[in-house]
N, C-alpha and C positions, 0 to 999 in steps of 0.2 A: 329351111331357114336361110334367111339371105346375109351376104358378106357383112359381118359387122356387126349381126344379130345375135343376141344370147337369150339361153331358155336359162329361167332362171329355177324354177324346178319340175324336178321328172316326182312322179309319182307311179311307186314301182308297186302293182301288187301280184301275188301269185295264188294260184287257184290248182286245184286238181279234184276234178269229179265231183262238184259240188252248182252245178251249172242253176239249182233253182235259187240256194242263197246268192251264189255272185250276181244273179240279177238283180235283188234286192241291193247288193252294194251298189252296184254299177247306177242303180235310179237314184243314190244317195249322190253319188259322185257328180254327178248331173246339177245338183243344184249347188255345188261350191263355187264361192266367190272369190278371185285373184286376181287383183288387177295387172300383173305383170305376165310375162311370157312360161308357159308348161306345156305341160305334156302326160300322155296317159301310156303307163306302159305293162301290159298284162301279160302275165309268162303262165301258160298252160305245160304244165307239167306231169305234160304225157295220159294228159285225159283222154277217156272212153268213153265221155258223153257227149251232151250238145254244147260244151264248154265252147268250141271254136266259133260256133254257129254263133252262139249269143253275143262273143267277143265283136263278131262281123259287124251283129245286126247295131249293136250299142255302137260300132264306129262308125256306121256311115251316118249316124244321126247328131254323133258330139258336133259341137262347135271347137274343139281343141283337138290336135293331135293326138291318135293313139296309137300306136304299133303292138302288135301280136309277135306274142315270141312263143314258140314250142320247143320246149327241153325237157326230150324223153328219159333223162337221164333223172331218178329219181330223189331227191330231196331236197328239205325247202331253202338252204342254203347255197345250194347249186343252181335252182330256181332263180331266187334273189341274184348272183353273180352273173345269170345269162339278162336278166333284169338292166342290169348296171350298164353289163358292156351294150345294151341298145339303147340305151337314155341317153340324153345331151344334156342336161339340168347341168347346177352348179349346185344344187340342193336337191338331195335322195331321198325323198320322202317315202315312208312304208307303211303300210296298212294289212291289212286282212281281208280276204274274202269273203270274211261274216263282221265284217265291221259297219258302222255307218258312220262317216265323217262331219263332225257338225260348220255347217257353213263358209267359218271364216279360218278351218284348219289350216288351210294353205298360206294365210297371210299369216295368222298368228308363228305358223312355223318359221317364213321368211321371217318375222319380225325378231324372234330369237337368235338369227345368227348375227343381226347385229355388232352384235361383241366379236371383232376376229378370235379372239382366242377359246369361244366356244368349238368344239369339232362335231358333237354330235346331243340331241337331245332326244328325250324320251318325253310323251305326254300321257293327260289324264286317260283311263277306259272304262267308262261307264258299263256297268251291268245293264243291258237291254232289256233283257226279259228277267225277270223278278222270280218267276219259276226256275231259271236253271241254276247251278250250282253258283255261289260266288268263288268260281274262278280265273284265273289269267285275267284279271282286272285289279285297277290300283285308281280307285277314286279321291285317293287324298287332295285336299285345295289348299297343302301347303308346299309353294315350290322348292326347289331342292338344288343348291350346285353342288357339282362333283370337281373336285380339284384336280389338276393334273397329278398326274403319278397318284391317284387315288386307289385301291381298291373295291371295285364293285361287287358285292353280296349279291343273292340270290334274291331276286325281284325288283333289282335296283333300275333295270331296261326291259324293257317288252317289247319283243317284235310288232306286235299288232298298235304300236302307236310310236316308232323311231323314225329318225331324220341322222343323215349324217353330211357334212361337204363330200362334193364330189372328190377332191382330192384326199381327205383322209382315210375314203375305203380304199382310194388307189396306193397310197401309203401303206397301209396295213395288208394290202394283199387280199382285199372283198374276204368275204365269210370263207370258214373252212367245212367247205364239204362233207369232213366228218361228221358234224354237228345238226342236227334239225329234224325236223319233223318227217320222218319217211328217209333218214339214213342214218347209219350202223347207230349212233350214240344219241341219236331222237331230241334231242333238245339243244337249248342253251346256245345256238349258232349268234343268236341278237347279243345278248349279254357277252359273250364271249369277242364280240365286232367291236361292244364299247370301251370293255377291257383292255383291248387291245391300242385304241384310240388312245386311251390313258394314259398305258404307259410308253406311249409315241411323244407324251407332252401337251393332249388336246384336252382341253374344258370341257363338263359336260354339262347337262342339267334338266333337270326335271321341269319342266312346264305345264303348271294345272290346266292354263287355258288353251290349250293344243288337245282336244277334246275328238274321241271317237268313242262310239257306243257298241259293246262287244253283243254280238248274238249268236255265241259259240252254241246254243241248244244242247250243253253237256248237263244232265240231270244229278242226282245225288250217286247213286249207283254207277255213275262215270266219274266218278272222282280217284277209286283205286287206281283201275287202269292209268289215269294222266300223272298221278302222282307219283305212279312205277316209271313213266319215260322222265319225267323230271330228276326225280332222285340220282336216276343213270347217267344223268345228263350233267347235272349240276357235281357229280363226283369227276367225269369227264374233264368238266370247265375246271375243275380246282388243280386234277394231275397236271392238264396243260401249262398252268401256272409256274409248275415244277421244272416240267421238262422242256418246253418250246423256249417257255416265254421269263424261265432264274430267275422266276418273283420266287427266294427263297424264306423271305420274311412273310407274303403274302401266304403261299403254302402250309407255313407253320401256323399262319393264323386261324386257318380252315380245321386245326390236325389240336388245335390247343382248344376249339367250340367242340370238337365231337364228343366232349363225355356229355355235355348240355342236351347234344343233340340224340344219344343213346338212350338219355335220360329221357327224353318227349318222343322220339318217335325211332324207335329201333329198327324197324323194319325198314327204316327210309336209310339208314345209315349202313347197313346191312346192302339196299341196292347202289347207295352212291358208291359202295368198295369195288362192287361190280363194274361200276364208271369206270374208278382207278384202272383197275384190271385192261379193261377194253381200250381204251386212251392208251395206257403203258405198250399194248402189244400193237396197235395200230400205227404208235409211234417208231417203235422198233422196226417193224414192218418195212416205212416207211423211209 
């Protein structure tokens, strides 16, 4: 990029051992439309398959910049962070390796930050396949703003379809490691990015038309299993509340729904305690 030039967004996503879907992504990426300056930034995280090869062959054919990052260090939030530190965007746009982005994501997303006092936003995620289970998607086509110093609930951000300013994840300190998919506490590292965004003082908002179509291939019978790292996760994201981050009114708000939440699903409340647990000693640890 030359003297003077600005990318105006990186688009960060990350992959591990899943080399036949991310091809499928990567032909989707292919045909997005953005008239402004980006960039393609794909973090292999510490794959054993033809994950690097494919990264190659898709870059020597983009017409936009991609760089390849490998961080054998495992989770998706430490992924996403080695992501960050190789992007030049001014807009961090994130996706999924089983996602497909529809056409005009990239402007629609520019076109939301708009507002300075937006910091980061979440969009629509189309269930792809009609066979897998309806999960980690939020189809609704009513947008949504998050107010500063708000409290985000569980579902309120999705990794598989966030944007945040470059400088708000540098504010917040990028994702915390503990958190995501493939480290100790398995989930909640996106929700937990925008949380933190919040209570920095940054706007947020739900954008219907910031659209990706998920083809996670989890079936009915994979619902347990995700629903155990969530619960874990989402107990994790609430202690943090407590202990990192004196949201002590937020905290009690999480601790005054648990009989609701006893009431409909106990066993989920049962693993989110296990969060506490894990979070409290990790912090301590730490």
């Amino acid at each position: 990029m030359g003297p003077g030039q600005t990318m105006e967004i990186s688009l960060i996503i990350c992959t591990r051992n899943r080399c036949g879907r991310l091809k499928e992504c990567l032909a989707s990426i292919t045909k997005l439309s953005f008239e402004k300056r980006w960039e393609i930034v794909l973090v292999d995280n510490g794959s054993t398959d033809d994950t690097k090869s494919v990264i190659q062959a898709f870059a020597k054919k983009s017409p936009v910049p991609v760089h390849y990052v490998y961080e054998v260090n495992p989770g998706l939030a430490t992924a996403r962070n080695a992501g960050v530190k190789k992007s030049a965007g001014c807009i961090l746009v994130f996706t999924d390796d089983d996602c497909y982005p529809q056409q005009d994501f990239l402007n629609r997303a520019w076109d939301a930050f708009a507002n300075p006092t937006v910091g980061y936003l979440t969009g629509r995620i189309l269930l792809h396949d009609p066979t897998d289970a309806p999960v980690t998607v939020n189809e609704s086509e009513t947008p949504r703003t998050f107010p500063r110093h708000t409290f985000l609930d569980v579902g309120a951000v999705m990794g598989a379809n966030m944007a945040f300013r470059r400088n708000v994840i540098e504010e917040i300190g990028g994702f915390d490691p503990l958190l995501g998919t493939g480290a100790p506490l398995e989930s909640a590292e996106d929700l937990d990015a925008a949380c933190l965004a919040s209570v920095a003082g940054w706007t947020g908002q739900y954008c219907p038309d910031v659209v990706v179509s998920h083809h996670h291939g989890r079936k009915a019978n994979d619902i347990a299993g995700i629903q155990k790292s969530y619960d874990i996760g989402r107990g994790a994201y609430y202690m943090k509340l407590l202990l990192k981050q004196h949201q002590f009114i937020w905290f009690a708000r999480t601790l005054w729904r648990m009989p609701r939440r006893v009431k409909w699903y106990p066993g989920a409340v049962r693993r989110e305690l296990v969060g506490y647990a894990r979070y409290t000693r990790a912090y301590f640890r730490s």
